[in-house]
C-alpha positions as CSV (number, residue, x, y, z in Angstrom):
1,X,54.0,18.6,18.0
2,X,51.9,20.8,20.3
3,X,55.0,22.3,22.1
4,X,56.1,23.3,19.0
5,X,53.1,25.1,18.0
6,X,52.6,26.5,20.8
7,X,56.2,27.5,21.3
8,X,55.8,29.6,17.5
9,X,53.2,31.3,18.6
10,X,54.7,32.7,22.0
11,X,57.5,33.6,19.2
12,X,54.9,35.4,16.9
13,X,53.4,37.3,20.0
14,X,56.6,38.6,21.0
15,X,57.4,39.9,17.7
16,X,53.8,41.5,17.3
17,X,54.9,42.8,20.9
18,X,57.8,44.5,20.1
19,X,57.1,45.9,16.7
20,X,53.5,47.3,17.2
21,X,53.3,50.8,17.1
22,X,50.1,51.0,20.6
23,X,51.6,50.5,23.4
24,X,48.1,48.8,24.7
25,X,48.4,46.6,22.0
26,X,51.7,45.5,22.9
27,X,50.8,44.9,26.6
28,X,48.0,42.5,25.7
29,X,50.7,40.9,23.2
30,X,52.6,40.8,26.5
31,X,50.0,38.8,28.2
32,X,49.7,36.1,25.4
33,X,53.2,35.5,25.6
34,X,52.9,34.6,29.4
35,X,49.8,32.4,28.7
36,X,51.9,31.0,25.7
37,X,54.3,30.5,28.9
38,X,52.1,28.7,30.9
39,X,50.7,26.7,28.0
40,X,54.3,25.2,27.4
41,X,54.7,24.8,31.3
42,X,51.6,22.6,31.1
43,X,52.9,20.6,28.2
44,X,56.3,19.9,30.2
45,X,54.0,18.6,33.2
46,X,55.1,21.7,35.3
47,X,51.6,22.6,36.2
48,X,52.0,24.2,39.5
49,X,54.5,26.7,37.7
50,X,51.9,27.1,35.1
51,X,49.1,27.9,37.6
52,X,51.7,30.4,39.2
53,X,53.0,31.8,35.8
54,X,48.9,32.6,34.8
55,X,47.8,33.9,38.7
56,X,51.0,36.0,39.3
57,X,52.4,37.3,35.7
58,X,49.5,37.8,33.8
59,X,46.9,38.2,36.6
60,X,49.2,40.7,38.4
61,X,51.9,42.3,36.2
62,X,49.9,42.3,32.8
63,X,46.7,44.0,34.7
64,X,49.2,47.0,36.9
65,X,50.9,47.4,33.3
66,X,47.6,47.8,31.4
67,X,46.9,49.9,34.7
68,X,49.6,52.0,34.4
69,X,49.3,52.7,30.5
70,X,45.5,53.6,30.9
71,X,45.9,55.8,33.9
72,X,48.5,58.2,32.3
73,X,47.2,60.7,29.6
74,X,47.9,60.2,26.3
75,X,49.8,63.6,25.4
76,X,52.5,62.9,27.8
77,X,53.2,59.7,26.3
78,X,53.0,61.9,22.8
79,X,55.9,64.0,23.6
C-alpha cells in the first residue's frame, strides 16, 4: 500500500512540475520527485540506489539547477 502512495505522489509532483508556471517552483517539484524516487527505491529494498539517488540527483543536480535558475536575471528569462 505504501508503494502505491508513494508512487501517486511522485505522479502528482511531476505534474505540478511540468504545468507550474515558476520555474523555481518546478525545480523544487523536480526534487520531490527524486526523493519520491528514492522513497520507492527503499520500499523495493534497493537502499544503496536510494542513498545514491538522494546524495547524487537531488544533492547535486537539483542544487546546480536551482543554482543555475537563481544566478541568471530574471528579464532574460522574460524575453
Amino acid at each position: 500500500m505504501g508503494f502505491i502512495i508513494v508512487a501517486a505522489a511522485a505522479l502528482v509532483l511531476a505534474l505540478m512540475m511540468v504545468l507550474s508556471p515558476e520555474i523555481v517552483h518546478s525545480a523544487l517539484y523536480f526534487a520531490g520527485v527524486l526523493i519520491a524516487i528514492a522513497v520507492l527505491f527503499f520500499l523495493m529494498n534497493a537502499v544503496y540506489v536510494g542513498i545514491i539517488q538522494i546524495l547524487i540527483y537531488v544533492g547535486a543536480v537539483v542544487v546546480l539547477i536551482l543554482f543555475g535558475i537563481m544566478l541568471t536575471r530574471r528579464n532574460i528569462l522574460l524575453g
